[in-house]
Residue, then its C-alpha position, 0 to 999 in steps of 0.5 A: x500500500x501507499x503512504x504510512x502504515x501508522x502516524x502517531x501525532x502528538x500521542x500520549x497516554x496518561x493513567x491514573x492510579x489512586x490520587x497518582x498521575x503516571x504520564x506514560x507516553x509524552x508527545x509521541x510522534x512517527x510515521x512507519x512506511x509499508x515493509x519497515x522493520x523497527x525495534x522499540x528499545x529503553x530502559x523499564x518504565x520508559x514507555x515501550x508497553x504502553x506504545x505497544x498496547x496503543x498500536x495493537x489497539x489494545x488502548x487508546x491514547x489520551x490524547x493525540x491521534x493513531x492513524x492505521x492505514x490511513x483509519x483513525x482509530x484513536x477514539x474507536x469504541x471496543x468492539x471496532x478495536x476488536x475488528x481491527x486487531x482481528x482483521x489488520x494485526x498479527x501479535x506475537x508475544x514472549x510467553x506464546x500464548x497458545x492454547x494448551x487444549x489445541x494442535x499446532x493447526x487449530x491454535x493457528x486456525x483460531x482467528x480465521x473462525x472469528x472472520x467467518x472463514x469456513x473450516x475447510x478454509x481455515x484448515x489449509x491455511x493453518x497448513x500452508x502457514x505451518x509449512x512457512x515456519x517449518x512445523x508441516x511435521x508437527x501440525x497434530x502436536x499440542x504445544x507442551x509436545x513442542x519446545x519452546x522455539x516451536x511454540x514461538x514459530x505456531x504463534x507467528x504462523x498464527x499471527x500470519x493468519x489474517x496476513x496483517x497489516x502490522x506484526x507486533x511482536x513483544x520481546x519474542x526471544x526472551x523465553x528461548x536459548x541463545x539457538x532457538x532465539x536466533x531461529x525466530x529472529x530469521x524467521x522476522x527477518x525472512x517475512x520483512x524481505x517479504x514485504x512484512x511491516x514489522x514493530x519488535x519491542x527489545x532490550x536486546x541490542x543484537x535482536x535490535x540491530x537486525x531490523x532496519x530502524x531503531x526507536x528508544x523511548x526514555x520517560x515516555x518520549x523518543x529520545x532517538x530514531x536511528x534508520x540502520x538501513x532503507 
């Protein structure tokens, strides 16, 4: 698609808590452009959850507006954020978040039931998408039967499912050794040459350097946003 995928203008996020005013996200503004791969980066506390929870439309901002492709979502009430997520967002998390009681197939089939796709629909794609990460030999496999690189590569096969706009992905190496980590980090590499717009949240400076821009965030604004590469 043409122009930015997402405009942050003057975003901030404040929460209240008891009589305490945390002023989470201060002024925050950027643009990402279609097949970007940026890192989000800084110290705790700085702002990195609560930018991750406004682009996956997981909360509002306070104020300032949130365009995503071009559709102001800023002051959207739940059920369109929820349409959004499902249709134009694919999240991937440190801890997996899969389902226990389902296969490999059936927890990557799990958004498609919620657009209306028949079951036959979802179970190819679920298959096609399991091939992509290199599971086609653990489609019947539950996910305490895999390791957990495995698991990771099933929650990016099902945040591959509705082929979204953006991936989010939050700290999805933390949980894994050294080997399996640099497995995933492929895997994100091999779907931005593909022309996948990426946005990982970090602390690690190897996982950051991969992709081609780096934000830091420090108490609560962008305190630098370095272009690696075009």
């Amino acid at each position: 698609m043409s122009g930015s995928i997402v405009t942050f203008s003057n975003v901030s996020k404040t929460y209240h808590i008891g009589t305490v005013t945390v002023n989470a996200l201060r002024g925050v503004s950027f643009t990402v452009a279609p097949g970007d791969y940026i890192s989000i980066m800084g110290p705790s506390g700085c702002g990195k959850s609560t930018l991750l929870n406004l682009l996956g439309c997981l909360d509002r901002p306070s104020s300032g507006s949130y365009l995503l492709g071009g559709q102001d979502v800023s002051t959207m009430e739940d059920d369109a954020l929820s349409a959004i997520r499902g249709a134009r967002l694919g999240f991937v998390f440190q801890s997996y978040n899969l389902i226990q009681q389902l296969t490999v197939t059936e927890n990557i089939e799990v958004p498609l039931y919620y657009q209306g796709w028949s079951e036959a629909e979802c179970r190819a794609k679920a298959r096609e998408l399991a091939a992509r990460v290199g599971l086609e030999n653990r489609l019947d496999h539950k996910p305490f039967e895999l390791s957990g690189g495995q698991q990771q590569r099933v929650a990016i096969a099902r945040a591959l499912v509705n082929d979204p706009l953006l991936i989010l992905a939050d700290e999805p190496t933390g949980n894994l050794d050294s080997i399996s980590g640099a497995d995933i980090l492929r895997i994100f590499d091999d779907l931005n040459k593909q022309g996948k717009t990426i946005i990982m949240v970090t602390h690690d400076d190897d996982v950051s350097s991969r992709a081609g821009r780096a934000i830091r965030l420090r108490d609560g604004q962008i305190e630098s946003d370095v272009r690696h590469r075009s």
